[in-house]
C-alpha positions in Angstrom: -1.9 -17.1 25.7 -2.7 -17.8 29.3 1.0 -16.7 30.9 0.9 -13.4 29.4 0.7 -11.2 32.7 -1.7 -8.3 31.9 -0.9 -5.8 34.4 -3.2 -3.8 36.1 -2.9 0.2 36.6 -0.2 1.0 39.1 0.4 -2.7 39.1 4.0 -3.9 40.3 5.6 -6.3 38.2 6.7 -9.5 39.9 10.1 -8.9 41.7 12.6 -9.9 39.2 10.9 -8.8 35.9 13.4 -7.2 33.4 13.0 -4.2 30.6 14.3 -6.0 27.3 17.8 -5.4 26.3 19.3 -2.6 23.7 18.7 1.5 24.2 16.6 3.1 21.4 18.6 5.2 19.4 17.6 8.6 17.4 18.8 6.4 14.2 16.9 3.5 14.8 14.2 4.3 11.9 17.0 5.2 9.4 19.0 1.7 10.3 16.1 -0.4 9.7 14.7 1.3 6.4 18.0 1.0 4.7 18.5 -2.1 5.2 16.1 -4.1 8.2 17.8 -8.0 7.2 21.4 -6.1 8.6 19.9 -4.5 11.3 18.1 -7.4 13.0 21.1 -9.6 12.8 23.4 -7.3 14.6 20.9 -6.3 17.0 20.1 -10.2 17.4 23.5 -11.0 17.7 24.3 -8.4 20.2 20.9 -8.9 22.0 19.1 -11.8 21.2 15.8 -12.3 19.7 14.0 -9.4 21.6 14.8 -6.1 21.6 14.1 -2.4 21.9 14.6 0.3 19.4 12.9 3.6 18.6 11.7 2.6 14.8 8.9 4.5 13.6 9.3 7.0 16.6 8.6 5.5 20.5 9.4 2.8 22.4 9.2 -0.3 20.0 9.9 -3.7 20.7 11.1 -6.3 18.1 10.6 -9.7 18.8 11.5 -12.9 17.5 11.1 -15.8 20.0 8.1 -17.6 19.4 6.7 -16.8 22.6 7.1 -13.5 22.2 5.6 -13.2 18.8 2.5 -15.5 20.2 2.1 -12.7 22.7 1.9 -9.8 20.0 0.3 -10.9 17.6 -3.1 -12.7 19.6 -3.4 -9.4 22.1 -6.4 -7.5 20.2 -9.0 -6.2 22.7 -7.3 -7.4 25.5 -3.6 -5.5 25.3 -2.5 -4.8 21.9 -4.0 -2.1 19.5 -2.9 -2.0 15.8 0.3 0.0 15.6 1.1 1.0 12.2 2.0 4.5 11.3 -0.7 7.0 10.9 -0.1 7.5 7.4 -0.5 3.5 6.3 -3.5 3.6 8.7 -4.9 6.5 6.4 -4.6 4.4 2.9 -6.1 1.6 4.3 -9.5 3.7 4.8 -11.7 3.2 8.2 -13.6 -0.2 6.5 -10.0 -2.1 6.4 -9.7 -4.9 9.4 -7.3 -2.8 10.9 -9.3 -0.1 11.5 -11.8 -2.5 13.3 -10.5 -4.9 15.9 -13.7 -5.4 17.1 -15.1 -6.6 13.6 -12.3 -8.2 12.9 -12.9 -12.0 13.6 -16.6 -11.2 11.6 -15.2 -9.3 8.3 -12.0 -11.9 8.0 -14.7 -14.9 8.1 -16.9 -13.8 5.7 -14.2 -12.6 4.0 -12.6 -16.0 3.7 -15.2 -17.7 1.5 -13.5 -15.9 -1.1 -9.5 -16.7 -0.7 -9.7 -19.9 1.0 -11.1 -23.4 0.2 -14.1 -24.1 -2.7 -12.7 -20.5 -3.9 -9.4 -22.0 -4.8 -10.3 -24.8 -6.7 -12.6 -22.8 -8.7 -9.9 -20.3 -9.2 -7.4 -22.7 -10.2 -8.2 -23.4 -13.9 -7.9 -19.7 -14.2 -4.4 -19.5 -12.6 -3.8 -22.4 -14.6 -4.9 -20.7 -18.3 -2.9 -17.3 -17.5 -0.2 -18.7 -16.3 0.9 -21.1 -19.5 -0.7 -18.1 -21.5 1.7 -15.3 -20.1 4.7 -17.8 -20.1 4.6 -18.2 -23.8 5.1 -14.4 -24.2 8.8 -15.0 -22.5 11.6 -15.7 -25.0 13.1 -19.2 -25.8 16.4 -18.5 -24.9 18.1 -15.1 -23.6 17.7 -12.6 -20.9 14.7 -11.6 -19.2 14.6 -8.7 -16.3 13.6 -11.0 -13.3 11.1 -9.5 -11.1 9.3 -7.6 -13.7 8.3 -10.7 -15.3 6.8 -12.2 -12.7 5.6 -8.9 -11.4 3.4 -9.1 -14.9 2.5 -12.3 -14.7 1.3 -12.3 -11.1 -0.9 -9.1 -11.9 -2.4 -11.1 -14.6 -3.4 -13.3 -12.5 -4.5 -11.6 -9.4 -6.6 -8.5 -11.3 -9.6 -11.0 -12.5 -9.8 -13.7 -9.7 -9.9 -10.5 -7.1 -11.0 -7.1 -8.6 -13.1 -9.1 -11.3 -12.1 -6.8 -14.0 -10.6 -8.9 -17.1 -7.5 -7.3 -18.9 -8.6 -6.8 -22.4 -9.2 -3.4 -24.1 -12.5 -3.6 -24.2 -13.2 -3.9 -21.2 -11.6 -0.3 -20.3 -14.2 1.3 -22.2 -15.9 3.9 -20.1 -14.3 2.7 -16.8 -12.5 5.6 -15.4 -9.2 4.4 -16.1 -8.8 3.7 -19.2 -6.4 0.8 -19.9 -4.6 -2.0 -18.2 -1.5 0.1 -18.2 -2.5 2.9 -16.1 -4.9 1.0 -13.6 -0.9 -1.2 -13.4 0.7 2.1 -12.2 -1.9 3.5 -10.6 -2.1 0.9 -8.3 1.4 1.2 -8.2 1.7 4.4 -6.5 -1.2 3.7 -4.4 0.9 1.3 -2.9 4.4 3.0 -2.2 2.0 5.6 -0.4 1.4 3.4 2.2 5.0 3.4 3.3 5.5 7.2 3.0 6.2 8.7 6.5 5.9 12.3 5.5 1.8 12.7 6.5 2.2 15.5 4.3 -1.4 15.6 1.3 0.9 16.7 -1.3 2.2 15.3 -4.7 5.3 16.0 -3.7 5.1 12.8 -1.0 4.6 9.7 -1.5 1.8 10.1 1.2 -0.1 12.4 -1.1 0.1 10.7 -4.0 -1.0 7.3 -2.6 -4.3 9.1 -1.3 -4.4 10.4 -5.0 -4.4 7.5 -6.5 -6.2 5.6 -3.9 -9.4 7.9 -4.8 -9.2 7.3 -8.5 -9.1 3.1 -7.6 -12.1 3.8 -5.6 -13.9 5.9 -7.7 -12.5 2.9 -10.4 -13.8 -0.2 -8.2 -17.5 1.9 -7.8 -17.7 1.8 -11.7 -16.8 -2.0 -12.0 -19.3 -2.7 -8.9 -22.1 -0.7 -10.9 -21.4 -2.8 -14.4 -21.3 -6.4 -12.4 -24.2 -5.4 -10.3 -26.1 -5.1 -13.6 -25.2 -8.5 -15.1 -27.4 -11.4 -14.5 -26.7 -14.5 -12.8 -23.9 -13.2 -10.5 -21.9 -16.6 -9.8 -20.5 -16.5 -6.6 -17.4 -19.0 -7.3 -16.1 -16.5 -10.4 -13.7 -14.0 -8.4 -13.2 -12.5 -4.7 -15.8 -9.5 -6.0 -18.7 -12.0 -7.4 -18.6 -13.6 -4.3 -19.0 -10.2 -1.8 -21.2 -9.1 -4.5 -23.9 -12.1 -4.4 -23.5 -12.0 -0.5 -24.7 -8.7 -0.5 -27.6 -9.4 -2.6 -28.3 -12.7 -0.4 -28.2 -10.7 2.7 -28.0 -6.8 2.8 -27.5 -6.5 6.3 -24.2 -8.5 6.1 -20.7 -7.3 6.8 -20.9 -6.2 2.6 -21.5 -3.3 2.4 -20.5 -1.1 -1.0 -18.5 0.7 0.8 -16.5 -2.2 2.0 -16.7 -4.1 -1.1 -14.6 -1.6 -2.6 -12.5 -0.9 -0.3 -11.7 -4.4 0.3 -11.0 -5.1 -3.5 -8.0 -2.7 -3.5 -6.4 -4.1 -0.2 -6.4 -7.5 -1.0 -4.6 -6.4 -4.2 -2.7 -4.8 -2.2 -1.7 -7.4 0.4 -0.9 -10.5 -2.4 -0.1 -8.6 -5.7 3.9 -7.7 -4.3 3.8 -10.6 -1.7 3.4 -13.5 -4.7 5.5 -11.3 -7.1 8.2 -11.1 -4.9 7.9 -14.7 -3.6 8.3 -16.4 -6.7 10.8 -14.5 -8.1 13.0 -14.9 -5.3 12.6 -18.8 -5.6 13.5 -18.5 -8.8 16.6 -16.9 -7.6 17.2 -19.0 -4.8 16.6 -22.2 -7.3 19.0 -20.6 -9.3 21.7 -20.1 -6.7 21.0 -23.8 -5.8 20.8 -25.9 -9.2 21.3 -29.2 -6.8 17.5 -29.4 -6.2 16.1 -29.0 -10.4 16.2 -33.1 -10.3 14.0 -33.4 -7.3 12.2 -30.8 -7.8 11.5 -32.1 -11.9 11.2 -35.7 -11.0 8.3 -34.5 -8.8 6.4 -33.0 -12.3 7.2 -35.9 -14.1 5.4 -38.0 -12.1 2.6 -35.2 -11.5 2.6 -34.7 -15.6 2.4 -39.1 -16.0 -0.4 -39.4 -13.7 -2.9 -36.6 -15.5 -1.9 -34.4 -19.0 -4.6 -32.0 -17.6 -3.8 -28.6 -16.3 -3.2 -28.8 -12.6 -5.3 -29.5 -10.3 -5.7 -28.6 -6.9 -5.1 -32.3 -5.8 -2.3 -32.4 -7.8 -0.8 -29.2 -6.0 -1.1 -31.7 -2.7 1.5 -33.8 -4.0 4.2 -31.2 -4.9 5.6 -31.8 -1.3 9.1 -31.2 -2.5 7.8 -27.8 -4.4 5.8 -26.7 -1.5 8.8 -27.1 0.5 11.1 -24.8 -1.8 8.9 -22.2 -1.7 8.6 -22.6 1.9 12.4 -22.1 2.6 12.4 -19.3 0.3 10.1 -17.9 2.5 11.8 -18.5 5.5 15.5 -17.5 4.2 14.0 -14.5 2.2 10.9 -13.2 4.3 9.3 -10.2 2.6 8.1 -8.5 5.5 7.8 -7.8 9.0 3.9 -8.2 10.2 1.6 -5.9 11.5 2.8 -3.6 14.2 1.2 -3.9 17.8 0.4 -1.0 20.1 0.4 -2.0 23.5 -3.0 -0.8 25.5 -2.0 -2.4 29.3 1.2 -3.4 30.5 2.5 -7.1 30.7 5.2 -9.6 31.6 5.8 -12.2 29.4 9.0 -14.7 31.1 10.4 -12.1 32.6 10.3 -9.6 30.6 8.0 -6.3 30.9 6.3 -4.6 28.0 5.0 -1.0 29.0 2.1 0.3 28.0 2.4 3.0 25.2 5.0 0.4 23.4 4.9 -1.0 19.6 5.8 -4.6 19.6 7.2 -5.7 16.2 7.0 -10.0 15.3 10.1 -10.3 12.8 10.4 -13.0 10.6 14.0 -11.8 9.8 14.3 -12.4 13.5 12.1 -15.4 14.2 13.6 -17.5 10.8 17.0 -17.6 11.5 16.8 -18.7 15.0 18.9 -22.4 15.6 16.9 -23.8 17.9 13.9 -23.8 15.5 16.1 -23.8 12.0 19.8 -25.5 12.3 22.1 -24.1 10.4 19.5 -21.5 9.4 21.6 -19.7 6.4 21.9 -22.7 4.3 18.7 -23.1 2.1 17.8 -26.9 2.9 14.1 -27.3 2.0 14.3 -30.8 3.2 13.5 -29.3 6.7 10.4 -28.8 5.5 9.7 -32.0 5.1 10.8 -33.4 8.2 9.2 -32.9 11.6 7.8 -29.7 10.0 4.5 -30.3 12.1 6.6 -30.6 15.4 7.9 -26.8 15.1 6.0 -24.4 16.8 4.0 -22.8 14.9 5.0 -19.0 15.8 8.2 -19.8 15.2 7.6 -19.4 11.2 6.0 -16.4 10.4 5.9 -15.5 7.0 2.2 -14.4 6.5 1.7 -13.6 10.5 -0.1 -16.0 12.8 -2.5 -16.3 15.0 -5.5 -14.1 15.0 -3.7 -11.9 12.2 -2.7 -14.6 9.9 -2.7 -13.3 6.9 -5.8 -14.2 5.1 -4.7 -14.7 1.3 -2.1 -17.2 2.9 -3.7 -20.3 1.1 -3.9 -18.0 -2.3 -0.6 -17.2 -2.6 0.7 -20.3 -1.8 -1.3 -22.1 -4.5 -0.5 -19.4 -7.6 3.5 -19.7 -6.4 3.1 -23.4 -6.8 1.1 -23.6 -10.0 3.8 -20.6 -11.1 6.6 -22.6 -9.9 5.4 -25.9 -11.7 4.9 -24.5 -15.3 8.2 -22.6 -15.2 10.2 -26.3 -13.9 8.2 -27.8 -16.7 8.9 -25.4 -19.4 12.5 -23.5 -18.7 16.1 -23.8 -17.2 17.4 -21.2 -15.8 20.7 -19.5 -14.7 21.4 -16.7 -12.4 23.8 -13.6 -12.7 25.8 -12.9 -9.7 24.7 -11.9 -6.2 20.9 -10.3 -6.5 20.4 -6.8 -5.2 17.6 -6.4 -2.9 15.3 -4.0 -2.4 15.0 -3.5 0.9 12.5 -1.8 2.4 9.0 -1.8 2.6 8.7 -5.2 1.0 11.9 -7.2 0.1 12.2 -7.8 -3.7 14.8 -8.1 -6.0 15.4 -5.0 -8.0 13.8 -4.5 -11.0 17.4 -4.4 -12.7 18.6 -7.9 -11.8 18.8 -10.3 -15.2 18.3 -14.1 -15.8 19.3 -16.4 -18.1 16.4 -18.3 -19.4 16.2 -21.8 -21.8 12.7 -23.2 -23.2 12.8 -27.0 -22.6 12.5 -29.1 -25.6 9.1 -30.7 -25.4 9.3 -34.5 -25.1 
């Protein structure tokens, strides 16, 4: 970004440059935890889309113009630092792409081969086969426990095309967890540890117990690698670890390295399991809270269906314009996350406005998504404006999976299993929701586990 103003040491800003708005407070943290969609609003609404707080200790910055948010997230090497906590630093290990800004660019590329392009279309029959497989587990008519369902369903899914462990009893046999079960919460906890502020190693912390359970997935993943390395005929195009596994062979001085492999396994899991889970069931939700769009959105499978009786296909999933654009706004109106922090290494001016050195700059969809210049009336769910003039926006205006240089790269994956989620369940089941969801808030927004739907199989013409 070439008007970004890196200042130099002892530098004087230009004569009219301006500290954003807002005093941190000692609260800050607490505020945004319990509930961050409430706390960017107000503080939007009293300050506008930038502003500072002391979340996560310091000075740090949120922003939500797209300016702003082109500036922190495309600074690496040149002014920004990553700026998560120390204890989510920690469970990512010292191989993740945070750790390495320098590699960054070289791991994501080759990492890409694997969750992007070819890789999807091969995965797709996959998603396809557990998908209507899982579905007929769910009842013909009653109540089902919303996010859990999916939850299950999406870890189905993602375990085999990424870890490239498959699901069945068998297959547990002398791994070092011992069933699909316990690897399920295992992986659980290793994930709430990566929100735990305490950076205290003890069970008593979520902290602890994330780094607990992150060395029994590792010590897990080094027992699958051993068994796959062993089978013949490793195909590249089977699953995220075939492919790192066959680039390794093909070239061992390549960014694979075991170490990596496995490490990389568990955050990719990591970075789509809750993401998709929580993305489809809150377009389930908001479908439900907006019955209006069921005929567009079925007319578009009816004519997908008449065309090919096949299981979907990726070309297929091109023409779902109307679906796409559902799960887009779902996105937008119900963002699960903030993205990555940035730690500011220099000082700069951005229109204006200076951003000290030492600072954490935060890009906030909750921020960024609700803005009117970019999204009229941007609390009404209207998918349609994803379908017109959607590639005159600019593009750091809608951030769901990041942008720029830390886009997130399982974007195109969970994107693809939402839609071929989203098309069985139109094709197969009505259904009704219950009242006002509850949310969990904080680190990901999800609805709570508690929250019931009314469900209907379709009659099969």
């Amino acid at each position: 970004m070439s008007d970004v103003l890196v200042l130099e040491t002892e530098q004087t800003p230009p004569t009219g440059t301006q500290l954003p708005p807002r005093q941190p407070k000692w609260t800050d943290t607490f505020a945004y935890i319990a509930n961050p969609d409430q706390f960017c609003r107000h503080n939007l609404k009293e300050h506008g889309p930038i502003f500072r707080t002391s979340v996560f200790g310091g000075t740090t910055i949120f922003v939500g113009s797209s300016r702003a948010v082109q500036m922190a997230l495309n600074g690496d090497l040149r002014y920004t630092e990553i700026g998560l906590p120390q204890t989510t630093m920690t469970m990512f290990g010292e191989y993740s792409l945070f750790q390495r800004p320098d590699l960054h660019r070289q791991r994501k590329s080759a990492l890409r081969a694997g969750l992007a392009g070819q890789a999807i279309q091969d995965y797709i029959p996959k998603i396809n086969d557990v998908i209507i497989q899982r579905l007929q587990t769910w009842p013909t008519q009653g109540e089902i426990a919303l996010f859990p369902a999916v939850e299950q369903i999406c870890f189905d899914v993602l375990v085999p095309l990424l870890l490239g462990v498959e699901l069945d009893d068998g297959y547990f046999q002398g791994l070092p967890i011992p069933s699909k079960a316990e690897l399920k919460q295992v992986y659980k906890t290793f994930f709430d540890g990566f929100y735990g502020l305490l950076p205290w190693r003890s069970s008593f912390t979520a902290f602890g117990r994330g780094l607990q359970a992150r060395t029994r997935l590792i010590k897990f993943m080094q027992a699958v690698i051993h068994r796959r390395q062993s089978e013949a005929n490793l195909d590249p195009t089977a699953d995220f670890l075939s492919m790192m596994l066959v680039s390794q062979q093909t070239d061992p001085e390549s960014v694979f390295s075991s170490t990596l492999i496995e490490n990389q396994c568990l955050l990719q899991l990591w970075a789509s399991h809750y993401e998709i889970s929580g993305l489809v069931s809150s377009w389930i939700y908001q479908l439900g809270r907006h019955p209006e769009h069921f005929a567009h959105l079925r007319r578009e499978q009816a004519t997908i269906q008449a065309q090919s009786a096949q299981p979907l296909t990726s070309e297929q999933l091109k023409t779902a314009s109307f679906l796409d654009a559902t799960l887009q706004e779902t996105l937008r109106t119900l963002p699960p996350s903030s993205t990555a922090n940035r730690r500011l290494t220099e000082s700069v001016v951005l229109d204006g406005v200076l951003y000290k050195k030492g600072w954490t700059l935060i890009a906030e969809p909750r921020i960024a998504h609700i803005l009117p210049e970019h999204f009229p009336q941007p609390d009404a769910f209207q998918p349609s404006r994803f379908l017109e003039n959607a590639n005159a926006r600019d593009k750091y205006a809608y951030i769901p999976f990041g942008g720029g240089v830390h886009a997130c790269l399982g974007a195109q994956l969970a994107m693809t299993i939402a839609k071929i989620f989203g098309s069985h369940l139109l094709r197969q089941f009505e259904w009704q929701v219950q009242g006002t969801a509850p949310f969990v808030q904080f680190p990901l927004k999800k609805i709570k586990d508690s929250y019931p739907m009314q469900i209907a199989r379709l009659q099969q013409p």
